[in-house]
C-alpha positions in Angstrom: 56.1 15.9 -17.7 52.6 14.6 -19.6 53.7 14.0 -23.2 50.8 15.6 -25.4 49.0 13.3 -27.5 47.0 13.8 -30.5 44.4 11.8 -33.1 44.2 12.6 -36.6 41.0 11.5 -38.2 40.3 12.1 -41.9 38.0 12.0 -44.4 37.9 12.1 -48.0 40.5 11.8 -50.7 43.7 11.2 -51.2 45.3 14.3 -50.7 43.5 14.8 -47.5 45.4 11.1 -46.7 48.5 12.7 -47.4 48.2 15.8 -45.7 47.1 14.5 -42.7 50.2 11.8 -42.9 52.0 14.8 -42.7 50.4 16.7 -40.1 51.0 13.1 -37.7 54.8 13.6 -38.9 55.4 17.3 -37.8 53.5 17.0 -34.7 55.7 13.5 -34.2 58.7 15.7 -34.5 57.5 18.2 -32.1 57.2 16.1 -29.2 53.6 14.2 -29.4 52.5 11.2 -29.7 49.8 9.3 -31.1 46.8 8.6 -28.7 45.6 4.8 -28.8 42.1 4.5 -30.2 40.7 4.1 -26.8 42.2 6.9 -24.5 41.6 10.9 -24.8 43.9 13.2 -26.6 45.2 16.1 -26.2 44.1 17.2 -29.6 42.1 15.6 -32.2 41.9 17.4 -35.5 39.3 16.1 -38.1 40.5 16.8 -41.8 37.2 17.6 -43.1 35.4 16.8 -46.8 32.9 19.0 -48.4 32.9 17.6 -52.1 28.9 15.8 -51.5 26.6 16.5 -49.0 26.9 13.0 -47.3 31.0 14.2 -46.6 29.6 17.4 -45.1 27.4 15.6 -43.0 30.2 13.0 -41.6 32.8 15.7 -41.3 30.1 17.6 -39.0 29.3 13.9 -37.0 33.3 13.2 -36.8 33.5 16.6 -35.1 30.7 15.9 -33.0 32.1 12.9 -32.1 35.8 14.1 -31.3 33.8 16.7 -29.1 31.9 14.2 -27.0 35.2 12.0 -26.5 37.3 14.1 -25.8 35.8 17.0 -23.2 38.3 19.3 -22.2 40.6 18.8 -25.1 41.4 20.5 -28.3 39.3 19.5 -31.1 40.6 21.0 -34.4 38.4 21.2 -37.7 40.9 21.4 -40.7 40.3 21.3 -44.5 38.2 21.7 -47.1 35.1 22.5 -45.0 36.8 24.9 -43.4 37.7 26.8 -45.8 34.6 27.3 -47.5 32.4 27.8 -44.9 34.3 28.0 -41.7 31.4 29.7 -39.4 29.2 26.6 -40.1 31.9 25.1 -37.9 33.1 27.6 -35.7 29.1 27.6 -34.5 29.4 24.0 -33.3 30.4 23.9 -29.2 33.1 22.9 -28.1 35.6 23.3 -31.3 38.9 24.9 -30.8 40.8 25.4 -34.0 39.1 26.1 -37.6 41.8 26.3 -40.3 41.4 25.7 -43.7 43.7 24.3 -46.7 45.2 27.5 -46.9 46.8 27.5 -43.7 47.7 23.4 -43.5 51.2 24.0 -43.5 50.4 25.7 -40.1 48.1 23.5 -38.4 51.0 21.5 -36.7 52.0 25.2 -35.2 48.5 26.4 -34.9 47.1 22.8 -32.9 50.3 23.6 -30.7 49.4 27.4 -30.1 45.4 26.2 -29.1 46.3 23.8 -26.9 48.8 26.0 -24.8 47.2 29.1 -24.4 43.5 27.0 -24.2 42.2 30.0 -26.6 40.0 29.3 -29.5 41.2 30.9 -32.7 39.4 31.0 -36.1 42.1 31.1 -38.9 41.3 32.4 -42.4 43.3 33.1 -45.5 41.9 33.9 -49.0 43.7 31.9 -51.9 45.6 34.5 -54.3 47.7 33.8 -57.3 51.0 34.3 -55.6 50.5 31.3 -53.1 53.2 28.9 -53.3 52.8 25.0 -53.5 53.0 23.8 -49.7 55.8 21.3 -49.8 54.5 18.4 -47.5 57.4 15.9 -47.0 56.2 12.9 -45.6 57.4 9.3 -44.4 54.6 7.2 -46.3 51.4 6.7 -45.1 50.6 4.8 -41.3 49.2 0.9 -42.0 49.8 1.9 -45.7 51.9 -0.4 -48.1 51.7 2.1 -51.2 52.6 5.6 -50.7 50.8 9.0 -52.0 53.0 11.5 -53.4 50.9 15.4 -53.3 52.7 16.7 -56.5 49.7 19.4 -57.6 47.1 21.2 -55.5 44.3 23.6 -56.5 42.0 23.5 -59.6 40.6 26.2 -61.7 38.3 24.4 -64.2 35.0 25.3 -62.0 32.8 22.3 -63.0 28.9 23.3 -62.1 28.4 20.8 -59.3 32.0 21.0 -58.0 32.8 22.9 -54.8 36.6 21.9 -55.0 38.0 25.4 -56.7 36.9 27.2 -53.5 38.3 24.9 -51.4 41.9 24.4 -53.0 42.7 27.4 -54.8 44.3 27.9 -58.3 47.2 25.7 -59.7 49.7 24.9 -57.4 52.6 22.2 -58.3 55.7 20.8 -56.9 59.3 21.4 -58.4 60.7 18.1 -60.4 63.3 18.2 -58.1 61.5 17.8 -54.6 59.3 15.2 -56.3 62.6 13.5 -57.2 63.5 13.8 -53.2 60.5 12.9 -52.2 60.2 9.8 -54.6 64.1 8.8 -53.3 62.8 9.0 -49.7 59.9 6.7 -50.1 62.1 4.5 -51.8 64.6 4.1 -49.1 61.8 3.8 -46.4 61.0 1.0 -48.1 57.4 1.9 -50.1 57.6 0.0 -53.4 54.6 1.8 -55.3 53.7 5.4 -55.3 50.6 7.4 -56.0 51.2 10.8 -57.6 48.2 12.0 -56.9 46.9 16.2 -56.9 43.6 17.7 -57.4 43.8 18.3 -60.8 47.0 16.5 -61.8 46.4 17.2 -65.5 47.5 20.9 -64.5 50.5 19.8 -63.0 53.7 22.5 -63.3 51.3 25.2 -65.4 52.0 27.7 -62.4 56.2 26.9 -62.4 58.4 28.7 -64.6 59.3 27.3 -67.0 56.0 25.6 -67.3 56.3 22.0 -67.0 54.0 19.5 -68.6 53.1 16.5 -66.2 54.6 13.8 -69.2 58.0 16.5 -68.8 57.6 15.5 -64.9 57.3 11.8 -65.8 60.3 11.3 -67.7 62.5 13.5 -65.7 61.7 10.7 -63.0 62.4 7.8 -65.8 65.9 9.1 -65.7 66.5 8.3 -62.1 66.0 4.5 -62.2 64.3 4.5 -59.0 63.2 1.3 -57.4 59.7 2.1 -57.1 56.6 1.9 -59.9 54.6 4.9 -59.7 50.8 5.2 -60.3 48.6 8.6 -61.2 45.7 9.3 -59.9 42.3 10.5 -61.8 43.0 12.3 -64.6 41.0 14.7 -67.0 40.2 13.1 -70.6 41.1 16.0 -72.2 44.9 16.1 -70.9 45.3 12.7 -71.4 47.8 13.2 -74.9 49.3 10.5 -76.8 53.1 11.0 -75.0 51.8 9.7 -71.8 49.6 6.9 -73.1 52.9 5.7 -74.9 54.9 6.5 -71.7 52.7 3.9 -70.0 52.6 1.6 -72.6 56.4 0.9 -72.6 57.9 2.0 -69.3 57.2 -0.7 -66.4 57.8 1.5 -63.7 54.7 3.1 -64.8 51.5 1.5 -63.6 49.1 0.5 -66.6 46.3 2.3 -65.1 44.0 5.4 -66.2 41.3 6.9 -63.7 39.2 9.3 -66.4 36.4 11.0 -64.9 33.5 10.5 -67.5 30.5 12.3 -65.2 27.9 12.0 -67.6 27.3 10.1 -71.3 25.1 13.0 -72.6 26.5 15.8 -74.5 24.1 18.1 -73.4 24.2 17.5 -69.5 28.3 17.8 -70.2 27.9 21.1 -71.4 25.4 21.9 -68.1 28.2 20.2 -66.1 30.5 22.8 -67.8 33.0 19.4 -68.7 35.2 20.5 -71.3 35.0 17.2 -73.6 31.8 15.4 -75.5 31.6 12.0 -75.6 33.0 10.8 -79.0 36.1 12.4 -77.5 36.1 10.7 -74.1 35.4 7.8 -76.1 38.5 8.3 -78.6 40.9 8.7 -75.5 39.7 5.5 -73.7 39.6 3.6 -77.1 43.0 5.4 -78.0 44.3 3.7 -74.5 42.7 0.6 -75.1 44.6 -0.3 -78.3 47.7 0.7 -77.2 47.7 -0.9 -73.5 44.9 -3.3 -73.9 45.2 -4.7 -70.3 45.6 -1.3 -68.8 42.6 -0.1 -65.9 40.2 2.2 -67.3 38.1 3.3 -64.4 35.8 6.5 -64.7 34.0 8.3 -62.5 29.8 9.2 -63.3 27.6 11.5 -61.9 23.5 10.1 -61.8 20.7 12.5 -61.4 21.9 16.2 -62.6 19.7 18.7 -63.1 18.0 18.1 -66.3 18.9 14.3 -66.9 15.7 12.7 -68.8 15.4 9.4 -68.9 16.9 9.6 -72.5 20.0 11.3 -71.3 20.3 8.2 -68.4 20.0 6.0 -71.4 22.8 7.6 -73.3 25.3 7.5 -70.2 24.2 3.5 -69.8 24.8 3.2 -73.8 28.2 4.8 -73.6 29.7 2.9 -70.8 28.2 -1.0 -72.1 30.5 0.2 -75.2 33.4 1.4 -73.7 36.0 -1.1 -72.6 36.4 0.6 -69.2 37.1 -1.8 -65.8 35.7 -0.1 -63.3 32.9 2.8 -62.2 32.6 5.1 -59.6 29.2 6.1 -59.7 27.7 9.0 -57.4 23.9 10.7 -57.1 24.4 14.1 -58.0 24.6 16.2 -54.5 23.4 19.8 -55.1 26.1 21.9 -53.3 25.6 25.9 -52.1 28.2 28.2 -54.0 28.0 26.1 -56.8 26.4 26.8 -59.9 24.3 23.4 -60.3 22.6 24.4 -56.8 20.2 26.9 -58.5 19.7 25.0 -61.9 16.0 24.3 -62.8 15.0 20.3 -63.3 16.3 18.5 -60.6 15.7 14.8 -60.6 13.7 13.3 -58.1 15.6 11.3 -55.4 13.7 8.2 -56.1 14.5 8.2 -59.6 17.8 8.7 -58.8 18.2 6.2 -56.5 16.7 4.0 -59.5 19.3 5.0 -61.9 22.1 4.8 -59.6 21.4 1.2 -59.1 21.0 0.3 -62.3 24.8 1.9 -62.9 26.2 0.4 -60.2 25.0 -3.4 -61.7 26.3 -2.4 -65.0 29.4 -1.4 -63.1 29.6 -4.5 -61.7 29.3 -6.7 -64.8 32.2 -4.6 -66.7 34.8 -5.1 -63.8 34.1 -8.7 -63.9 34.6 -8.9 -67.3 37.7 -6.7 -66.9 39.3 -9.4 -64.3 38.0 -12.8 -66.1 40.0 -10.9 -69.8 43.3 -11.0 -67.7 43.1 -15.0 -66.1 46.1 -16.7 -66.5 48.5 -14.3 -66.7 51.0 -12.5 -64.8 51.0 -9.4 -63.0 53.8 -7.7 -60.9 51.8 -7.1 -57.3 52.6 -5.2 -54.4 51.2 -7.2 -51.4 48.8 -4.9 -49.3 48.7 -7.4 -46.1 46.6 -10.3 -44.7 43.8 -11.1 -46.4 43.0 -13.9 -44.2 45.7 -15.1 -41.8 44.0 -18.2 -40.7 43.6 -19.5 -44.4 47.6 -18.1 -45.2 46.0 -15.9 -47.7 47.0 -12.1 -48.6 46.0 -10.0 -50.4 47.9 -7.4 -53.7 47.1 -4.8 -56.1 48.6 -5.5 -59.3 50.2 -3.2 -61.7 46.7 -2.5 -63.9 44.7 -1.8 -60.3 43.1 -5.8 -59.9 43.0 -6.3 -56.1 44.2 -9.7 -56.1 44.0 -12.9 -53.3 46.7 -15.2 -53.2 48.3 -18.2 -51.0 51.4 -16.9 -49.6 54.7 -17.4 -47.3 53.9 -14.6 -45.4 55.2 -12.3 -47.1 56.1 -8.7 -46.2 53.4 -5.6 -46.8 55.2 -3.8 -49.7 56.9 -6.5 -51.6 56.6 -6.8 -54.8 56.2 -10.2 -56.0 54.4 -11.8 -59.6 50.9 -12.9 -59.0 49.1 -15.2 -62.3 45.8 -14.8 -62.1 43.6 -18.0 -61.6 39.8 -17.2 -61.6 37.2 -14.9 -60.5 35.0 -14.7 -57.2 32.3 -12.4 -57.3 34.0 -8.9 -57.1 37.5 -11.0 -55.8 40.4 -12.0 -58.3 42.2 -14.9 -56.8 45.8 -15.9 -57.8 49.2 -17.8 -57.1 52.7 -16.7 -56.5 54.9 -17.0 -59.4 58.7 -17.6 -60.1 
């Protein structure tokens, strides 16, 4: 009897990581098997991004792709695309399956049903308030030595250049006690860091009953004395509140790292991005962090290019982050999106110009992450170890508690340890250290 075999590949962010991780679980447990990288599956289901226009575009070329591959088999087009606008997809030859997020928990089922009855099939489902959570238990992540926990789906707060509400619905969250399970499970499988990581986490338990605040979440989980340290993932500035920066500056199972999503240093293109903070007050949380957990990460995401930046507004952004003690930048060109309101504002910025600024971000990113690594030389850091760095040289490679991706001389030790790492100097963009007692 042919055992059915299947390839998952996925694109964008975390979540997408995790749900995927457990779409390769449920299909394991069915009865297939993971095709080799080389050889044709019977399915292969791309988990799509739609959050720029460069993710549309590679979510259409990894479709392509699967399609070319893999003629005669079942190519599946999950996800956020396919939600949102699932004929662009259905209209590309060849696909068999278009699902999106609102029917994930299916796709397992739905791949299944395709590939049996050779039929293609179009499934759609409208988010509504009375949609549960989907609880997604997983075993880790493949070739992964941290582990994501999906605690919070959906997000309501309908940012101008963000196509993400229509994509994940309103606020969805998991029950403490099925984090708790899940958090146990990862545990015993051996995963010494986890990633709670959502949408938008800062919602987390508004939609359970009795509401539950995601600080209420965190020390539910403090009681458990889990061997793990857990990690969140971006978080608004505005739901950032003082019980959780002093939850992470004295608990150790809590990883000394904030991702803040800044998007603009301009009050003015904030209120076009419909942000719900100005800058004196992103700059009060991050300075509020700062002096409580002064070697914490502080990374923050920017946007270059929205409609309506001048060259003064540019300014401002550069201005705020040279002040701000923050460690690392994610900086993106602003990518007009259909269905969202930035698509049909007046001034948009010319590409060049953008390109321009974007550079000119990206090297003052560069100079505050060095700093941020040469502050914490010569001291210690609990690290997980990630894998080999360079096997030859015996060197591997870490993250440390406060997000420093670190190099180190090593024993060979085992992906998912945890082991102290003092830091020793700085390499370019590379943090280089050595074991400690």
């Amino acid at each position: 009897m042919h055992e059915k075999t299947f390839r998952i590949v996925t694109l964008g962010c975390k979540v997408n990581q995790y749900e995927s991780a457990y779409i390769g679980d449920a299909l394991c447990n069915a009865g297939w098997i993971p095709a080799r990288d080389t050889e044709k599956a019977d399915a292969i289901i791309v988990n799509t991004c739609i959050v720029t226009h460069k993710a549309s575009r590679q979510s259409r070329q990894a479709i392509r792709k699967a399609i070319r591959e893999n003629q005669g088999g079942c190519v599946a087009a999950i996800g956020c695309y396919a939600q949102v606008f699932p004929d662009e997809l259905a209209d590309i030859e060849g696909i068999s399956l278009v699902a999106g997020n609102s029917v994930k928990g299916d796709i397992p089922a739905l791949v299944e049903d395709v590939v049996l009855s050779g039929t293609k099939k179009i499934v759609l489902r409208k988010f509504d308030r009375k949609c549960p959570f989907d609880f997604m238990p997983v075993k880790g992540l493949p070739d992964r030595s941290r582990a994501f926990l999906k605690i919070q789906d959906g997000c309501e707060a309908f940012c101008s250049y963000c196509i993400v509400p229509f994509a994940r619905g309103p606020y969805r969250s998991l029950v403490p006690r099925d984090v708790l399970f899940m958090l146990r499970s990862l545990a015993d499988q051996g995963f010494r860091e986890v990633v709670l990581t959502g949408i938008h986490i800062g919602k987390y338990g508004v939609d359970l009953q009795p509401p539950v605040r995601l600080t209420d979440l965190l020390k539910i989980i403090a009681k458990e004395d889990l061997p793990v340290r857990v990690r969140i993932s971006s978080i608004e500035p505005n739901e950032i509140d003082p019980d959780l920066i002093d939850m992470m500056a004295s608990e150790r199972w809590l990883c000394r790292h904030f991702h803040i999503p800044l998007q603009s240093g301009d009050d003015r293109i904030l209120r076009k991005m419909r942000r719900r903070y100005t800058v004196r007050e992103f700059a009060d949380v991050v300075a509020s962090v700062y002096t409580k957990i002064p070697f914490a990460a502080i990374g923050v995401d920017v946007i270059s290019g929205f409609p309506g930046e001048t060259d003064e507004a540019h300014m401002n952004t550069l201005s705020c982050l040279q002040d701000l003690p923050v460690s690392y930048c994610h900086i993106f060109p602003f990518s007009p999106r259909s269905g969202t309101a930035a698509f049909n504002l007046n001034g948009r910025v010319d590409s060049g110009i953008i390109k321009q600024r974007t550079v000119q971000l990206r090297s003052l990113a560069g100079k505050k992450r060095h700093r941020f690594y040469s502050r914490c030389l010569n001291m210690k850091f609990s690290t997980v170890v990630e894998g080999w760095h360079c096997r030859e040289k015996g060197l591997m490679k870490g993250i440390t508690d406060n997000y420093i991706p670190v190099i180190f001389s090593s024993g060979n030790k085992r992906p998912g340890s945890v082991l102290d790492v003092l830091l020793k100097h700085v390499k370019q963009d590379a943090a280089f250290g050595e074991i400690v007692p």
